[in-house]
N, C-alpha and C positions, 0 to 999 in steps of 0.2 A: 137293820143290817144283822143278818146273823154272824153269828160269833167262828171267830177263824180255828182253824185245823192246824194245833203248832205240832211244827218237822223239824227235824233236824235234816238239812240235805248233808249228804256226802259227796261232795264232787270234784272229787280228785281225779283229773285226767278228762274230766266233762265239757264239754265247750259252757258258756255263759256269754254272750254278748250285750255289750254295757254300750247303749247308745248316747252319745256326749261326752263334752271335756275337760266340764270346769269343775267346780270346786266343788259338787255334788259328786260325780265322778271320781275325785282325788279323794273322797270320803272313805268312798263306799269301795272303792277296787281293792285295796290293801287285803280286803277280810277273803277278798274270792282270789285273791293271789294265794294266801296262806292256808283258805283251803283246800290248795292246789287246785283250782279250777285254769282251766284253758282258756284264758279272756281275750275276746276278740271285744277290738274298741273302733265304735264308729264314731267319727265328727271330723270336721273340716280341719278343724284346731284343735289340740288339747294345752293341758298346764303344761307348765315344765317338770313337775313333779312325775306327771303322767308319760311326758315323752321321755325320764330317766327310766322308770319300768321299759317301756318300748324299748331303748335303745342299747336297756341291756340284756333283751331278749326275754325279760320275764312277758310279757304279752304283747300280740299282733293287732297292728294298727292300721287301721285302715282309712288315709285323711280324704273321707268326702263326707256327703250326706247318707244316711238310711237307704236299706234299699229291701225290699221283703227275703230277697232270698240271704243276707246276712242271716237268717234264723238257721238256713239249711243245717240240722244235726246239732241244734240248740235244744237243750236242757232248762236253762231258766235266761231271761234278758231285764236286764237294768232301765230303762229310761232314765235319764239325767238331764233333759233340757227341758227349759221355760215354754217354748215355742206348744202352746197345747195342741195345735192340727199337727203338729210332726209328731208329737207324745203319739194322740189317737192313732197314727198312720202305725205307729210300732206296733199297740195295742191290738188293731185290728190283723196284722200280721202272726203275730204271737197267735191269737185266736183260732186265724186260720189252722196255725200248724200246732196248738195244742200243746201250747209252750207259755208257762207262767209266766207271768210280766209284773216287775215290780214298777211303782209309777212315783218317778221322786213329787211332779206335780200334781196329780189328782189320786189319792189315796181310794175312793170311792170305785177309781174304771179301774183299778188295779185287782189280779186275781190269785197277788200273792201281796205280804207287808213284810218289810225288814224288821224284825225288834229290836227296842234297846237291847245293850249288849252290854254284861260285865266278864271280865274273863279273869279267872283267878285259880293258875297255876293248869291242871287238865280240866277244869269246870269251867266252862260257857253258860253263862244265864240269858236267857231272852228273854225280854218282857213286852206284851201285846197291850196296849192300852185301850181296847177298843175303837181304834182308828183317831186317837187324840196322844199326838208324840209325846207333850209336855208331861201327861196322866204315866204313860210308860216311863221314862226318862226318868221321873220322879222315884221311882216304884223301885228301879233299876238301882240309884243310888242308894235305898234302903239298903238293899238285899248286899250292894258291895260294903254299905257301911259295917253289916254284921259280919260278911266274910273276914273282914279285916280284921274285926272286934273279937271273931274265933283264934286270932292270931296272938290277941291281947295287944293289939294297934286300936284302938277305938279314935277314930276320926271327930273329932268335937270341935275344932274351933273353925270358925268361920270367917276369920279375917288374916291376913298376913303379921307374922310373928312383926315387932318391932314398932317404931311411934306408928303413932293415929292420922289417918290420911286422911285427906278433905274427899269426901268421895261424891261431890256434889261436880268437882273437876274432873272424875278419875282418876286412873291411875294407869300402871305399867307395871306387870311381872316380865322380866328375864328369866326365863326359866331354862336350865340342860337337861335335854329330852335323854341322854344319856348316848349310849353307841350304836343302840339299833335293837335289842331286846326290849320291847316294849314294857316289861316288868323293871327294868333297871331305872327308870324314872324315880324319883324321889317320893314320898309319900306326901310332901308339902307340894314337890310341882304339880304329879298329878291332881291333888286336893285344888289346885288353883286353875289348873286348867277346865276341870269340870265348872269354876266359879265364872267362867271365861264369858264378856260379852263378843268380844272380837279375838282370834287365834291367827298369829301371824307364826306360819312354819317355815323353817327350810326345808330342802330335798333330802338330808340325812336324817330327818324328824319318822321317829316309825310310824310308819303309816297307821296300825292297828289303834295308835292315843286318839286320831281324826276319827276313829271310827264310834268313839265313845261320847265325842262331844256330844252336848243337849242340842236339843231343838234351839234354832232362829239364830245360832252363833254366826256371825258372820267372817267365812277363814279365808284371808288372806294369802295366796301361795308366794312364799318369796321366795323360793326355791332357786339354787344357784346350782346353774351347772358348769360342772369345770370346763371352762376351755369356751362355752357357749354363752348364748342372751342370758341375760339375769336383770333385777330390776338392782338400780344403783343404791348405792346406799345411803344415800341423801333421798329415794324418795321413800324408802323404809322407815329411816328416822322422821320424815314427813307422814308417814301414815300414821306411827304409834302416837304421836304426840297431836294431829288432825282428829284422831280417834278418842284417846284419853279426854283434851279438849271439848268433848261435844258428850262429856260426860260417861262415856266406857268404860270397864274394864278391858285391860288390854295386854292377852300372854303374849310375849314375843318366844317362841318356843324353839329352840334351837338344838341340833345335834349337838352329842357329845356338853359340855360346860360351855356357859355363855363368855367366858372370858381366855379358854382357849385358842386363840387364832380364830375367835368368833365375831368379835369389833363389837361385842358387850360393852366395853366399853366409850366406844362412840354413841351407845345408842342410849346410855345413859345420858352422856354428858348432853345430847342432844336434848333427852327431856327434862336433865336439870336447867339446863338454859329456857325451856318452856315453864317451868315452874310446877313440870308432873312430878308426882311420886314416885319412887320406884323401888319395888323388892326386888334383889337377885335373889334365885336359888342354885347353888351349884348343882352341876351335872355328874354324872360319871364320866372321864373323860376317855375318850380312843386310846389318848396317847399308853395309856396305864392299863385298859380291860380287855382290847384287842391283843396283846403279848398275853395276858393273862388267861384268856378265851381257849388262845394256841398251848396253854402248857407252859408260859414261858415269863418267870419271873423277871421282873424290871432290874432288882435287884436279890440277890445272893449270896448269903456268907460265905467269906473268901474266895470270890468269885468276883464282885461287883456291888461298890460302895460310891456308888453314884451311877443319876441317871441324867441325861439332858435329852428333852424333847426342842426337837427344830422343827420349823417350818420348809419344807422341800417345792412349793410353786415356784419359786424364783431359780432361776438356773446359779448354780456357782458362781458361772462367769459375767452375771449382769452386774452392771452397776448396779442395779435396785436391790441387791440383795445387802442384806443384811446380818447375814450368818459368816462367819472365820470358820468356813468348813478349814483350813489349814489348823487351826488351833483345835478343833472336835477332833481332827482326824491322831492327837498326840493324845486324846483322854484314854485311860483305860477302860475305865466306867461302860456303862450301856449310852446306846441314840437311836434314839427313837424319830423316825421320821414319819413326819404326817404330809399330806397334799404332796408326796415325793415321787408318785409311781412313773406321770411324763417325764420328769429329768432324772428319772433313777440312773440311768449310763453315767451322766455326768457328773453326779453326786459319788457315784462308787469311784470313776474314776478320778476324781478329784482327792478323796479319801485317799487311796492308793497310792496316788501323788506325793503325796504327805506322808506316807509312811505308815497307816493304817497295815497291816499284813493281808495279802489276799487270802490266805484261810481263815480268816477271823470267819466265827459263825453269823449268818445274815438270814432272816426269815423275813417272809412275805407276808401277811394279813391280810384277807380281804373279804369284804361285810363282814366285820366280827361279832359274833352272838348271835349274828340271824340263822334264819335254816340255809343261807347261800352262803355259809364262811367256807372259806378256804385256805390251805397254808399253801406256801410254796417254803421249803429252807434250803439253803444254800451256804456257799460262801461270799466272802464282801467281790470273792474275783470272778463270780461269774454269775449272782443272782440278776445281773440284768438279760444274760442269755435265756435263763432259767424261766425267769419272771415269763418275757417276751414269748416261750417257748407255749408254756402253759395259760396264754393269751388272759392274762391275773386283769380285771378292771378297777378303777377308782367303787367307790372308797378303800382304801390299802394302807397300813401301817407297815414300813417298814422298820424294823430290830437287827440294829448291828450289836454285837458282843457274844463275850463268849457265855452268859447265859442263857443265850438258845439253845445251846446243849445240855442243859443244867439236867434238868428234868424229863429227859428221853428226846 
């Protein structure tokens, strides 16, 4: 085999078509979203991970099988399915129209390869292993080890801070993937994640950390999407601890802190009642780097000398709630609202209710630290017209107090 031709592609605004939906696909799309490419996704089904991309317009979905003319004005195509006679059928398509094909299943018919990938800060590393992922992967980790070790971080330990684990049972990290900036990860969770036999994500988990795993990890999409299917949490707690069991490692990798409005805590208590180990590592959490992201401190000398983060899914008015929005709405302090954006009307006017003032300053957040954040600011009396206006989607933190204005 001779030796490949490493490119940097630029393709921003280029179509890419990624044929399939599962977890090779939820891998590998993140990197061609962020290089702004135009991804066009074909397969019958995809993850939930994949149908949040779709559904918030980051790329077009197409739910059937292959067809040749998906290439028409294709750039480069993905293959992501097992099935090898549908692989070939792309393969030979690509061919015809003179469009590289990367091949997640037969590296050898492929006429382009993905490399490992390290990214650190404006530097992207690729590493080509001569057509052997593990050989790459390996090589790939060197090269972040020293990047880090330029920082005077030298990565050296190899096992999770804390007692000694049986690791003949496995184990279980809870890990906070942080808010959506893939660098905001912790230097222990990312360290463990690279360590990962099995990676169980959610849909707020940045995509760009799936795209660094090693060869043969096997990722689990737990992806929850608001409002829509998700797998329950009992059979999540049944994977990690089914997993660990059969001798795994196993990151449960979650947006934002696992013990935020995360049910870290369940999934603990699930594998300490199996008799797995488990590290948490904290995250960086929404509630705190989203305000932050915006210009907009939690707190403020003489301004605001308390914060309270709530939970906004439950409407006010449900029994299931859990929140004395009537007692929030008398704090001076800052509130932070997370999962609040479908009952934002309710919540503001419930606030209001209570004596909250309608000019009190109110800001919107949404995907904070990605390249798709956005602010909305307002007042508490009209950020849901506002919100509504400017069609704001989940994920969204909203900030009531007056230091939204703090700072411009």
């Amino acid at each position: 085999m001779t030796n490949p031709y490493p490119l940097g592609l630029r393709l921003a605004g280029l179509r890419v078509v990624v044929v399939g939906g599962g977890a090779v696909a939820t891998r590998r799309v993140p990197a061609l979203l962020d290089a702004g490419a135009d991804v066009l996704l074909v397969a019958p089904e995809i993850s939930p991970a994949l149908r949040a991309h779709a559904d918030a317009g980051r790329l077009r979905w197409l739910p059937r099988r292959f067809a040749p003319d998906d290439l028409d004005g294709a750039w480069l195509v993905h293959v992501a399915v097992d099935d090898p006679a549908a692989a070939a059928t792309v393969s030979a398509a690509a061919q015809q129209q003179r469009v590289f094909c990367v091949r997640a299943d037969d590296r050898a018919a492929a006429t382009a390869w993905t490399p490992a990938v390290t990214r650190h800060g404006p530097v992207t590393v690729g590493v080509l292993g001569g057509g052997d992922p593990r050989r790459a992967m390996t090589v790939r980790d060197a090269i972040r080890t020293l990047l880090h070790a330029r920082q005077g971080t030298l990565l050296t330990d190899s096992v999770a801070q804390g007692a000694p684990v049986d690791t003949a049972t496995g184990r279980v990290a809870l890990v906070g993937a942080g808010p959506g900036d893939p660098e905001l990860i912790t230097l222990k969770g990312w360290r463990l994640l690279t360590e990962a036999d099995v990676v169980v994500a959610d849909r707020l988990v940045p995509g760009l950390l799936l795209d660094e795993l090693r060869a043969g990890v096997e990722l689990v999409d737990a992806s929850k999407i608001p409002y829509g299917p998700s797998r329950t949490q009992d059979e999540i707690n049944r994977i990690l601890v089914d997993r660990a069991l059969a001798g795994a490692f196993v990151v449960r990798l979650k947006g934002g802190d696992p013990y935020v409005f995360g049910r870290g805590g369940e999934e603990l208590l699930a594998c300490a009642a199996a008799g797995v180990p488990v590290t948490v590592v904290p995250g960086v959490t929404s509630s705190i780097a989203a305000p932050a992201a915006a210009g907009i401190p939690v707190t403020h000398r003489s301004v605001a000398h308390e914060f309270t983060v709530v939970s906004g899914h439950v409407a006010p008015d449900s029994p299931a709630s859990l929140v004395r929005w009537d007692a929030l709405a008398t704090l001076r302090g800052t509130l932070v609202i997370l999962m609040g954006l479908k009952n934002l009307p309710a919540i503001a006017a419930t606030l209001l209710a209570h004596g909250r003032p309608a000019d009190t300053p109110t800001a919107v957040v949404q995907e904070a630290t990605t390249g798709a954040q956005r602010i909305v600011r307002s007042t508490l009396g009209a950020v849901a017209a506002d919100v509504a206006a400017a069609q704001v989607r989940p994920p969204a933190v909203v900030v009531v107090g007056d230091v939204v204005g703090v700072l411009g």
